[in-house]
N, C-alpha and C positions, 0 to 999 in steps of 0.2 A: 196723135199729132204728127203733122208729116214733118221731113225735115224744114221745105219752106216755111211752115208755120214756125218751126222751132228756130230757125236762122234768125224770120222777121221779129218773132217775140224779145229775143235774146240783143241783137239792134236795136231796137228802141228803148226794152229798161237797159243798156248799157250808154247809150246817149242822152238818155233821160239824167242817168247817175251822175255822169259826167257834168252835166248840165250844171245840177243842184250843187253838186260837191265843191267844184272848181269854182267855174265862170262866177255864182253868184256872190259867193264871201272875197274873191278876188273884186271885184265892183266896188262893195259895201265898202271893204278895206282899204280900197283905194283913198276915198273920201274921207277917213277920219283919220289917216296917217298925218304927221308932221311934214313937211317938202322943202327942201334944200336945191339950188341949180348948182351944182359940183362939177368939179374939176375934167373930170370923165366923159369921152365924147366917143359918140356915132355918128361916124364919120364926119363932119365937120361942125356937127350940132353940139353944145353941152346939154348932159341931162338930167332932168330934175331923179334926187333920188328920195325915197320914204322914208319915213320910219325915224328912229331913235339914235344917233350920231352917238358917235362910240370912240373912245380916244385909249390907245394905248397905257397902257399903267392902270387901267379900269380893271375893275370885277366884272366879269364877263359874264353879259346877260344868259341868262337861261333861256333854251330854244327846246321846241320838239318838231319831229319831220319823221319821215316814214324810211322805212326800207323798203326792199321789191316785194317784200308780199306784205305792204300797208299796215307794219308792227312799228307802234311809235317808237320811234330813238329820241331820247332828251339828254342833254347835257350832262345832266346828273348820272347818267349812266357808266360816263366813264371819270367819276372822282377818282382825285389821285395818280392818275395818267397826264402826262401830256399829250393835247388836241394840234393837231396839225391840220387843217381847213381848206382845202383849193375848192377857192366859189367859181364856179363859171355858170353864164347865161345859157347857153344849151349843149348839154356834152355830145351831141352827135352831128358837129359840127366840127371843121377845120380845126379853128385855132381851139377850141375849147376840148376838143380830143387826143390834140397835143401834147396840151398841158396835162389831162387826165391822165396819159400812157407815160410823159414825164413822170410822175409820181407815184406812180407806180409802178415803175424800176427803179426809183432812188428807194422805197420802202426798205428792201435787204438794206439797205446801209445805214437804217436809221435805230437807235436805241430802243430796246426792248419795252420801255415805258411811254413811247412816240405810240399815238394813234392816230392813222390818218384815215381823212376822211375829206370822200367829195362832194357839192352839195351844187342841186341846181334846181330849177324849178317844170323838171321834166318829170312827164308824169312817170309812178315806178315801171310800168310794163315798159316805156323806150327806154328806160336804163338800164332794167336788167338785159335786155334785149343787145343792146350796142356794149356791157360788159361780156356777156358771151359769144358774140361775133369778137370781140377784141382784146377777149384772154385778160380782162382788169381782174385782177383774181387776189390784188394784197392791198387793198383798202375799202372801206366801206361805202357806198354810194347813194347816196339820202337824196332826198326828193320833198322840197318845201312847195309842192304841188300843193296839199290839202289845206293848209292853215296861212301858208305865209310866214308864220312867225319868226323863223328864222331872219328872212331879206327884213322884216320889219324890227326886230328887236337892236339887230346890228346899222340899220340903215342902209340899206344895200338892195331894195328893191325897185328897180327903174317905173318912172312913172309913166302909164301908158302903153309899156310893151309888157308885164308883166314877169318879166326875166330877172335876173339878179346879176349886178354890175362884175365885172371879174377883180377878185381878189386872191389875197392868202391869209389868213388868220393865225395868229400861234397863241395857243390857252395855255399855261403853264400848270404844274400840279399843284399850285394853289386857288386855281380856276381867276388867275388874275390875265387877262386880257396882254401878254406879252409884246406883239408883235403884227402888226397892219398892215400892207402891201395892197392898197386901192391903186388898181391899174389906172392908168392914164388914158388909155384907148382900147376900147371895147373890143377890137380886131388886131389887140398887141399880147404876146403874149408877157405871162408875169416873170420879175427877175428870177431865175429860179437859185441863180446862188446867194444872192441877199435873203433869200426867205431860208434855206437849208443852214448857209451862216448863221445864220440869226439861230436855228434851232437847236446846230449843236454848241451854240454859245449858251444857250440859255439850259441846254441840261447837261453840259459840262457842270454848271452852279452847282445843279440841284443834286 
């Protein structure tokens, strides 16, 4: 097989994959989600978001999502921990890169029982890709590429662009939904001392 053949082979079942994996449960999903028009704007529009509204002081719904080499991460995985959460809409962007390299220089300063983690709906090859151009090396970086489930169980999936609204989430270690920070503008970035506040108020408690 020469290389061209082996390039073009390789091209097509990887765009095929993509195809099937993504685009089409992304579609389907769309249409049978719940939709909400919230608070959160792109640039002067508000946007409808998916999924399942989620209110602090809740039991925090169980999600799964991948890492960069496509090994489910679920929820369940870190019982007993506290979840520390920064959603952004595409980490290899401006304000969403920001916020990723904010938090991962506050990680050293956060309690041994703190896991953080960042979640977006990039696929895993751009994320590990933009963590190793940019040295993200103390939190873990999930990708709700494959299922959605994430953006849809929290309600956090934008309708139409496929991205997921910018937040911060705090799960407590009794997997109870502590802490919510729904940004207000898609191109702002999130409080970061109202969310760190919040975090070491709440494992001070614990």
């Amino acid at each position: 097989m020469s290389a061209f053949t082996r390039f073009y082979t390789t091209t097509v079942l990887a765009a095929a994959l993509t195809s099937f994996s993504f685009t089409v449960p992304a579609v389907d999903l769309q249409a049978r989600l719940p939709e909400r028009l919230s608070q959160v704007k792109a640039g002067e529009q508000h946007v409808v978001l998916l999924g399942n509204k989620v209110s602090a002081g809740a039991k925090a719904p169980a999600f799964k999502v991948v890492d960069g080499s496509f090994k489910t991460v679920t929820l369940a995985d870190f019982k007993g921990k506290t979840v520390m959460i920064s959603v952004v809409p595409s980490i290899d962007t401006g304000i969403c890169s920001l916020q990723t390299k904010r938090f991962n220089a506050e990680f050293a300063a956060l309690p041994q029982n703190v896991v953080l983690l960042t979640i977006s709906t990039d696929l895993p090859f751009a994320q590990k890709r933009y963590c190793q151009q940019e040295q993200i090396d103390k939190m873990l970086v999930l990708s709700d590429a494959v299922w959605r489930d994430f953006g849809s169980n929290y309600g956090l999936l934008i309708k139409d662009m496929g991205i997921l609204a910018r937040a911060v989430l705090i799960i407590d270690d009794k997997g109870k939904l502590a802490y919510q920070q729904l940004v207000a503008e898609l191109a702002q970035e999130p409080d970061y001392t109202a969310a760190l506040e919040a975090l070491k108020t709440l494992t001070n408690k614990s």
